[in-house]
N, C-alpha and C positions, 0 to 999 in steps of 0.2 A: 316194403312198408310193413310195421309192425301191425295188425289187426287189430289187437289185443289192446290193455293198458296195462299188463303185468310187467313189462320190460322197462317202462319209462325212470329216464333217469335222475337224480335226485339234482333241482334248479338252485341256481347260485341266486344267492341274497343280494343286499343292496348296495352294491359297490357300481363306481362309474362303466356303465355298458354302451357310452359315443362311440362308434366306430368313424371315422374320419367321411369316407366316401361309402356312397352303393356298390362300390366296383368291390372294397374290401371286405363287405357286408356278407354278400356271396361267394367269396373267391372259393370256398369250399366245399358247395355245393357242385358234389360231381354227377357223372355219369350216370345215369337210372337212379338218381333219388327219388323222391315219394315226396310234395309239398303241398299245403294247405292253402291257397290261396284268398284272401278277401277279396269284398265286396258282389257287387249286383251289376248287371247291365256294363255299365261305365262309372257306378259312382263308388267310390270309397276303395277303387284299385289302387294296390297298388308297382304303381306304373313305370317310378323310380326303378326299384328293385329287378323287375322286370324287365326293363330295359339294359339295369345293369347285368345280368344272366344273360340277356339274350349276346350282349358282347361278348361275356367270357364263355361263352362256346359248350357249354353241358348239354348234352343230348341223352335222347331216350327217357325222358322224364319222366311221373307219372303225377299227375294234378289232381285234385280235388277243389273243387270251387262249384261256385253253384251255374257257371257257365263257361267260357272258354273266352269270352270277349265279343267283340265286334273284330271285324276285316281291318285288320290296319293298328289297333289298338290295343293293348292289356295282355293278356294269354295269345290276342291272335296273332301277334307278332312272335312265340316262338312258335304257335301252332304252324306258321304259314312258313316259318322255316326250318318245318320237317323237323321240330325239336324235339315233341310231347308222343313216345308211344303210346301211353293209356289213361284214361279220365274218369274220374265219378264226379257225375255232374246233376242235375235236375233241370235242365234248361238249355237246349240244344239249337234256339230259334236265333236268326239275325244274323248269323256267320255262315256266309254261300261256303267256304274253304273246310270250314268243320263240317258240313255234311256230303260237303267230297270227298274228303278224305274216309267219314265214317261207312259209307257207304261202296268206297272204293275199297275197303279193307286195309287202309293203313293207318287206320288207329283204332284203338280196343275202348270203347264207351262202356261204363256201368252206369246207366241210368236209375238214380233211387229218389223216389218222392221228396219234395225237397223240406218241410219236416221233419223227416227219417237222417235226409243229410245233415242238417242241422245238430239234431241229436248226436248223430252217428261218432260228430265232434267234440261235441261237450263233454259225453259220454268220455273218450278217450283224454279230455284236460282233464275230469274228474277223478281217473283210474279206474270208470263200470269197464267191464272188459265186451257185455251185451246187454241186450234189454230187449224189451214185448213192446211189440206197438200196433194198433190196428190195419196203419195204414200198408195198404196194398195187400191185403188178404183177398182170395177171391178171384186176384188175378197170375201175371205170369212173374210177377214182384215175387211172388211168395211160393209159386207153383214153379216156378222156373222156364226156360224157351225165350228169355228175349234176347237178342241179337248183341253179342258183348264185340261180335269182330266179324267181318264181312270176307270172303274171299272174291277179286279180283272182279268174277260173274254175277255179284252181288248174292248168290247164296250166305248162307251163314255156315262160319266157320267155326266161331264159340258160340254157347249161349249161356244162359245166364242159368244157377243149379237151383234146383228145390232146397226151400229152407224150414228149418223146423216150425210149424204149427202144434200150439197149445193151446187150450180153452181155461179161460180165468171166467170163473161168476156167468157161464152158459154165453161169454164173446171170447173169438177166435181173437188170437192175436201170433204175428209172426217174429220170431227171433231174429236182432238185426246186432252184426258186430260192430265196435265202438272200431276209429277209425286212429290213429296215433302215427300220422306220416313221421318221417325225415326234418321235415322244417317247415315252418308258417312264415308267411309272407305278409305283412298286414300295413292298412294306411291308416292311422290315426290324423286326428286334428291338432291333440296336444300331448308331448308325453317328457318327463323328466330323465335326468341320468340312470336313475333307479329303474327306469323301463315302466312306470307307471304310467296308463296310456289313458286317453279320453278319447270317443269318439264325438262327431258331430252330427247331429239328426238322424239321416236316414244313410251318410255313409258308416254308420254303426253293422249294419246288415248283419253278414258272415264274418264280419273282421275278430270281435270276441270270441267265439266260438274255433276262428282258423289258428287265433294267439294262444289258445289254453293246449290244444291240440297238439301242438310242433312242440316235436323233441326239442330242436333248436329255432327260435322265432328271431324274428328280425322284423324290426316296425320301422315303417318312415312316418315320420311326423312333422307336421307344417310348421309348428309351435314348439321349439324345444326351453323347455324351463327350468330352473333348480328344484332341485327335490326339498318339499314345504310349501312349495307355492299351487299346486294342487291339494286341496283340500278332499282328505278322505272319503269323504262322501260322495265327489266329484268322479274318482278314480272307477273307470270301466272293466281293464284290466289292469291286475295287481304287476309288478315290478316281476312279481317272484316265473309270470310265465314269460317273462321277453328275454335274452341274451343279447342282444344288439341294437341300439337305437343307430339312426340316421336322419339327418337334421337334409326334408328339402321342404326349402321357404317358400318357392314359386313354383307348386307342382299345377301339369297343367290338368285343367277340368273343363273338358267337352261335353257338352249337350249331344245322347242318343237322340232323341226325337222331340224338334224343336217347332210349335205349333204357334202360331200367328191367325190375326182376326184381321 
């Protein structure tokens, strides 16, 4: 995965980007890529794509999302099939398999505030290559020693490095690099042939931020419509950061935690 935003390469305009299926959507993400993953908890994943990866067989992958999924669902399906060697995530809760694994030392976690993550994204749709930001000053964020890989015994194997501290206007603030994986994976509500995407309420989350980011993006969208029939002002992500649409109509949406009176 590129760190940086100086390598990103120049995005195709507005010609028809349907690809037929999920299965052909990914067929070319290989071995040890590096992808951006949408959404929160369970909503705004996307699950299609995901599922279509987890058939076509790429291993050793490295994610970014702002969590890994639940047990059975989203990420934790290639997670639980020993797919994903390394993750930058902000949110490590609700998956017994992600903290055996993490703990076990078979997968490599960078943990970054998930603000910092956020940024960390945009930053790299934008082309910043880094930036200053408060958070995690103070601690082992910025100091370095947190736990990136476990051996076996549960010592630590890697840890996380010290990073540059600067002081702006008498506040500390820590240098954080922009983030520019392999490919973004993202669920919209609605999007055109043009790749112009819309999201819906609150599955908006990480989805913008993982589409600007991916060298190569690839969006499922529930609502696929002619390009004109979103109105500009409507439009969340522009056309110019997707390369692939995927038309699924009946994706399924589970309730994480569902509470009754």
């Amino acid at each position: 995965m590129d760190t940086g935003a100086g390598s990103r390469r120049s995005r195709r305009g507005g010609n028809n980007k349907v690809v037929a299926s999920a299965a052909e959507a990914v067929a070319d993400i290989g071995d040890g890529a590096s992808m951006a993953v949408g959404g929160f908890g369970m909503c705004g994943v996307p699950t299609v794509l995901i599922a279509a990866l987890l058939e076509q067989g790429a291993t050793d992958l490295e994610t970014i999302s702002n969590n890994l999924g639940v047990d059975g669902f989203g990420l934790g399906t290639l997670l639980a099939a020993g797919r994903i060697r390394r993750t930058i995530g902000s949110y490590v809760g609700n998956n017994k398999e992600f903290a055996r694994q993490y703990l076990g030392g078979e997968i490599e976690l960078e943990l970054t505030p998930q603000g910092t993550l956020a940024e960390r994204l945009r930053a790299g749709g934008a082309g910043i290559a880094a930036f200053y930001t408060p958070a995690g000053v103070g601690t082992l964020v910025a100091e370095g020693g947190l736990p990136w890989r476990h051996h076996p015994d549960g010592s630590v194997a890697v840890a996380s490095p010290a990073k540059e501290v600067r002081e702006f206007d008498g506040v500390s603030y820590v240098l954080e690099r922009a983030l520019v994986p392999d490919f973004g994976l993202v669920h919209a509500w609605k999007g055109d042939r043009h790749g112009n995407l819309v999201y819906r309420r609150s599955a908006r989350n990480f989805n913008p931020d993982a589409a600007a980011a991916g060298t190569v993006t690839i969006a499922q969208v529930e609502h696929l419509v002619e390009p004109g029939e979103i109105a500009p002002d409507h439009v969340h992500t522009p056309g110019i950061h997707v390369e692939r649409v995927v038309h699924v109509p009946d994706v399924d949406k589970p309730v994480e935690f569902r509470t009754v009176r």
